[in-house]
Residue, then its C-alpha position, 0 to 999 in steps of 0.5 A: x601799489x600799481x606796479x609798471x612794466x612793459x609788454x615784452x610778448x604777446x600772443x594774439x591768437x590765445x590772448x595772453x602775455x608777459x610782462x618785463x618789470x624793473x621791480x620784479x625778478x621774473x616776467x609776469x604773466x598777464x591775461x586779455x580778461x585783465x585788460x577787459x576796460x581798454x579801448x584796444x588790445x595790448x601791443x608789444x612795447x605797451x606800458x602796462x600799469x598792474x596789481x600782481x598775484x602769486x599763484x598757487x605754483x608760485x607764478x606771478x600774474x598781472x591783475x587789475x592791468x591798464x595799458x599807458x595812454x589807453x582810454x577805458x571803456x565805460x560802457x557794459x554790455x547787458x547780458x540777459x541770462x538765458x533763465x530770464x529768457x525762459x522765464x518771461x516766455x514761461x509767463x507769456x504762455x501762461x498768460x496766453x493759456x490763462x486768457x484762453x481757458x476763461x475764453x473757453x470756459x465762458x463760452x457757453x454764457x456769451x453764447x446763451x446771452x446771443x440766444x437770450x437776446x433774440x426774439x423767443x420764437x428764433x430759438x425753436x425755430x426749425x434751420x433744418x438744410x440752412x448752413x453758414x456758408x460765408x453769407x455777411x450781408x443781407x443782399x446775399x440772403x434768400x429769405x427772413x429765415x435764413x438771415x434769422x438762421x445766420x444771425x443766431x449762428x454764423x459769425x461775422x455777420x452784418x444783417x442786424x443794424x440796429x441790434x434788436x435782434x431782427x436781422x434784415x428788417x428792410x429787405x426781408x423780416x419786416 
């Protein structure tokens, strides 16, 4: 059964106080956490409906405390446990790591698939002096093999239109 009482002292500063009872012999003590639904803080004078418990020295304390007159608060605010965090970031990287080893492992079967799909005599071809220098198109190329060398090994070139495997065919491999 609810007991009821009035605040008779309240310390802001460390959230706790006492109060005065008509049923009860002594003050009570009650704590800020027993009020943790009210829309506000306790005020001296507050009627405050509580449970009490005797501790182990023999005090009384206010559990389960509403303030008279004082809206509750439904609303909680979800707390993640910093376990969660670490864990949904230890998936992630896995994730991440997971990805890029298949990349990497791979790597030589798309690369020989880019080599299988040229014509047979621009993979023993001679590119000795030609490197990638950042040439995209076939305006920038020079000659059928160098576009030939850059389209087997530069990326993010655009010199192969129709995709056959002949880079250039208008302005220099036709």
């Amino acid at each position: 059964m609810k007991q009821k009482g009035k605040l008779v002292r309240w310390n802001e500063d460390r959230g706790f106080g006492f109060i005065k009872s008509p049923d009860i012999k002594d003050d009570v003590f009650i704590h800020i956490s027993e009020l943790k639904k009210m829309s506000r803080r306790p005020k001296v004078n507050d009627i405050i409906y509580f449970d009490h418990v005797t501790d182990e020295t023999g005090k009384r304390k206010a559990i389960n405390a509403k303030i008279e007159g004082v809206e509750e608060v439904i609303y909680r605010p979800t707390k993640r446990s910093k376990g969660r965090r670490f864990t949904s970031k230890l998936i992630s990287l896995l994730v991440f790591w997971g990805l890029a080893f298949a990349a990497y492992t791979t790597y030589p079967y798309w690369s020989q698939m880019v080599v299988n799909s040229l014509p047979v005599d621009f993979v023993d071809e001679d590119f000795t002096g030609y490197r990638c220098e950042g040439k995209r198109y076939c305006s920038e190329m020079t000659s059928c093999k160098e576009a030939r060398f850059y389209l087997m090994n530069c990326p993010n070139v655009q010199i192969d239109g129709d995709n056959d495997g002949i880079p250039c065919e208008s302005q220099w491999c036709n």
